[in-house]
N, C-alpha and C positions, 0 to 999 in steps of 0.2 A: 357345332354341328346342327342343334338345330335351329340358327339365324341362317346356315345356308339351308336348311328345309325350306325355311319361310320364304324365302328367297327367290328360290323355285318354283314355288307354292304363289307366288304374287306374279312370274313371269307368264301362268296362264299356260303351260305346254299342249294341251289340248285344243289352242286357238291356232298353233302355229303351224298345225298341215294346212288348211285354209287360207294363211296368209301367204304359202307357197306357191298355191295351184293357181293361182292369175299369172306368179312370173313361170310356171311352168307352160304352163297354156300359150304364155306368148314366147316362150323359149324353144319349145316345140313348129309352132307358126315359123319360126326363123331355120330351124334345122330343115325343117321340110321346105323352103325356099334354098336349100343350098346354101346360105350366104350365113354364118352364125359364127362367133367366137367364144369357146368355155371360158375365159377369162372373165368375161363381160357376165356372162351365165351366170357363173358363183357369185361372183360381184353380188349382182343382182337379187340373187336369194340371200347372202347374207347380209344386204341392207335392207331388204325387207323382213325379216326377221330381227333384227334391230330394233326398228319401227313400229312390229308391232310387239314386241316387247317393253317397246317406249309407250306405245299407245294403253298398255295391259294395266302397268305401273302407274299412268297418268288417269286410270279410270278409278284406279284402288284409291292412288292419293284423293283425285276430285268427289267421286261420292261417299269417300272416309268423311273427310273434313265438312261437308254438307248434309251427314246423315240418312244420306239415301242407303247408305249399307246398316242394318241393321240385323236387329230380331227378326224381323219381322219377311225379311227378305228370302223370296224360296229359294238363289241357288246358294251356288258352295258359298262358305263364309271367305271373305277377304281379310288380307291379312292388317293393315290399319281398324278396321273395323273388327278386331280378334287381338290386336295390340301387339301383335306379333313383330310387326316392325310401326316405328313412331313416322309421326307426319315429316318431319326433319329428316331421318335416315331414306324416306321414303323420296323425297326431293334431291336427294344429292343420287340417287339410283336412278333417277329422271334425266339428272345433270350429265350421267355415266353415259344413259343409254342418246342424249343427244348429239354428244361428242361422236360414240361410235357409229351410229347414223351416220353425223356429217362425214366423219374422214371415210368408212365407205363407201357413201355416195362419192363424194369425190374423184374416188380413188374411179370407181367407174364410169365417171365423165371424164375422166382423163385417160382410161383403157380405151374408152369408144370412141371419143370423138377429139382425140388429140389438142390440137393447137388452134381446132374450131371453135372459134371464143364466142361469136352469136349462140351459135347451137348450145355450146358449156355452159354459157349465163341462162340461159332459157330454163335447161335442164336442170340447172345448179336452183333457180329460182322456182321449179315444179319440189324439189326436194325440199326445200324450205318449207313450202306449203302442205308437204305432206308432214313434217316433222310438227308446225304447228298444229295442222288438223289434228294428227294425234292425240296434243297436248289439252287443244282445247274444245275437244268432247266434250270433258266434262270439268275442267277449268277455268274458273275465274268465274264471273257474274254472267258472262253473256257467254256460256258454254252452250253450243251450237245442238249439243245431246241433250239438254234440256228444253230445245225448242219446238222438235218436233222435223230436225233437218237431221238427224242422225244419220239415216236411209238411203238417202242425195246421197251425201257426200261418200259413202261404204262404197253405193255406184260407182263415183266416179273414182274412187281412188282403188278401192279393189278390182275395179274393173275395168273401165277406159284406159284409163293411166295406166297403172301395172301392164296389163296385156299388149296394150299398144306401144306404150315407152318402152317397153323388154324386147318389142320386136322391131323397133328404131335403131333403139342402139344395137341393135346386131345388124340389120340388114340396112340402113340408113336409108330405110324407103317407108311408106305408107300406105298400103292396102286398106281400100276402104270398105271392102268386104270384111275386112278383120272386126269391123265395129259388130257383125252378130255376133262370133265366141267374146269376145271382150266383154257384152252385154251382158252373155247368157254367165259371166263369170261375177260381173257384179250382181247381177240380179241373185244369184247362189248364194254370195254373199249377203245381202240383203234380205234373205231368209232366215239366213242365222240368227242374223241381228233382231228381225221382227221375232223370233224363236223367244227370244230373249227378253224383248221386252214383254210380250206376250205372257210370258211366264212370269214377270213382276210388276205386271198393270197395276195391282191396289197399293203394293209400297211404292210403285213412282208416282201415284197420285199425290198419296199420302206428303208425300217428301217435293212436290212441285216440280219434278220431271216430267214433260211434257214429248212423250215418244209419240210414232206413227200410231203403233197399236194402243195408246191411250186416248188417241182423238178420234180413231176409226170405233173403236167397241171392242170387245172380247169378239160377236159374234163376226162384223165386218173383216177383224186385224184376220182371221183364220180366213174369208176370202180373197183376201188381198196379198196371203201366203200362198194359197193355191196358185193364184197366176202369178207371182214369182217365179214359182219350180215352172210350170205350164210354161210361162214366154220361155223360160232358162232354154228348156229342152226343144222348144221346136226354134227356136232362132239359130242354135246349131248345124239342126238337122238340116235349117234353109243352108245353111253355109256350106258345109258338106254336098248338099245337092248342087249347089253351084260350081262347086269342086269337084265334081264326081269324074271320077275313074273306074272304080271300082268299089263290090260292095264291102272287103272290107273296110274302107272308109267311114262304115258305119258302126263298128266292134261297139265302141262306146253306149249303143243301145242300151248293152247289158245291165247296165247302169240305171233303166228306165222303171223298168219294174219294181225294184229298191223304193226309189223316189217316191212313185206312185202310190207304193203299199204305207209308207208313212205317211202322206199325203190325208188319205183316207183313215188314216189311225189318227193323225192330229187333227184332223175336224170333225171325231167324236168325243175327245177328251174334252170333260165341264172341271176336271179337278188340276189347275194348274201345275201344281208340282211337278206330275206326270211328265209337263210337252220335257225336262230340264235332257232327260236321256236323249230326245232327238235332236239338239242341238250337236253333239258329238256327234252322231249318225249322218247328222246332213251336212256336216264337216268332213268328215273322211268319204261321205259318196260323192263329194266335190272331186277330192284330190285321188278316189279311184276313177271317177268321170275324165279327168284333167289326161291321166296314165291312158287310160285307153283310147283318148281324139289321138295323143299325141302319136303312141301305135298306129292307131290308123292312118294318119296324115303322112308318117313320113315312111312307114313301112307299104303303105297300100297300094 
């Protein structure tokens, strides 16, 4: 019983509303086009949920075995670095979660796009890439989270990707208006993450992790979170304006003031520990933000 605690405990469940709200956001964009399949839909969330439970596992293993999780590190303790589970059990959990990646991915390139083998390869080879980016965050010697390209890639793959590839394979078309919410969804993303590193600037020094918010400053990384959330929220609002119908199309507001008021909370905080609670906060105002466009769009 408690190796499945740990278990649970390494798969990160508080990361996983976040990892939803990109395919939500572009699941939504599709239903409100008329043109959308639930098949594809679940698919879809349950491979990305895979994924980043692949990516969770692959961040325990990578900065277990590197030492960047220690003592010394402010958030929750990890489970290699707590001994909870061994670097060996932790890799064959890796092995687990790549397997169920692939054959879900699959499974939904073969729901969507049938016997279209250009489009399937294409796609099959965007998932490949997502399954290594996962792994090699923080993976192997030339871990990409160690260089300072963390940030990038959270963009493109929780955002471009995710929202645009979710709403491909439903409607088998490309709106390039879609690229504002797609953005405003990595960029959310990418809040998290700078949250995150932000909150362990001096052990990733300490340990040769080289993040966004360790090469910008403590004082810079906090403006450089600000217009994160700032582009997030107005690159929407252009979107929806360009979409306008009417004003509920804009419900999702409500959401504005939340953001805002943390905004203004985390660039007064000097004692790091503090930002670790608004990482879950700007996690679930994502995937409440996500809940209410998608309200808007397809009911407004």
């Amino acid at each position: 019983m408690t190796k499945i605690i740990s278990w649970i405990v390494a798969f990160r469940l508080r990361t996983l509303p976040l990892a939803i709200s990109s395919i939500l956001m572009g699941s939504f964009l599709a239903i409100a086009s008329g043109n959308y399949n639930w098949a594809i839909i679940w698919l879809s969330i349950v491979t990305t949920l895979f994924l980043q439970i692949l990516s969770n596992l692959a961040n325990d293993y990578g900065d277990g075995i590197k030492g960047t999780d220690n003592e010394e590190r402010l958030g929750p303790k990890r489970t290699i670095q707590s001994g909870e589970i061994s670097p060996k059990e932790m890799k064959a959990g890796i092995i687990v979660f790549v397997l169920l990646s692939l054959i879900s991915g699959i499974w939904l390139i073969f729901e969507s796009l049938g016997s279209n083998w250009p489009l399937g390869l294409l796609f099959f080879t965007l998932g490949i890439a997502a399954i290594a980016a996962a792994i090699v965050y923080t993976v192997g010697t030339k871990a990409y989270g160690y260089s300072g390209f963390g940030d990038l890639f959270v963009f493109l793959f929780f955002g471009l990707l995710a929202v645009m590839g979710t709403y491909f394979l439903n409607t088998y078309d490309i709106n390039w208006e879609i690229l504002l919410p797609a953005s405003s969804m990595g960029l959310l993303s990418t809040g998290v993450l700078n949250l995150n590193n932000m909150r362990d600037m001096e052990n990733d020094a300490k340990s040769g992790k080289k993040t966004m918010a360790l090469i910008l400053g403590y004082k810079f990384a906090k403006i450089y979170h600000t217009i994160l959330i700032t582009m997030a929220m107005i690159f929407v609002v252009v979107f929806v304006a360009l979409q306008y119908h009417c004003p509920w199309q804009f419900i999702f507001i409500i959401c504005f003031p939340f953001l805002i008021n943390d905004l203004i909370k985390i660039n007064k905080i000097t004692d790091k520990s503090l930002l670790d609670p608004y990482l879950k906060k700007l996690a679930l105002a994502t995937l409440l933000f996500t809940f209410l466009f998608g309200i808007g769009i397809i009911f407004g």
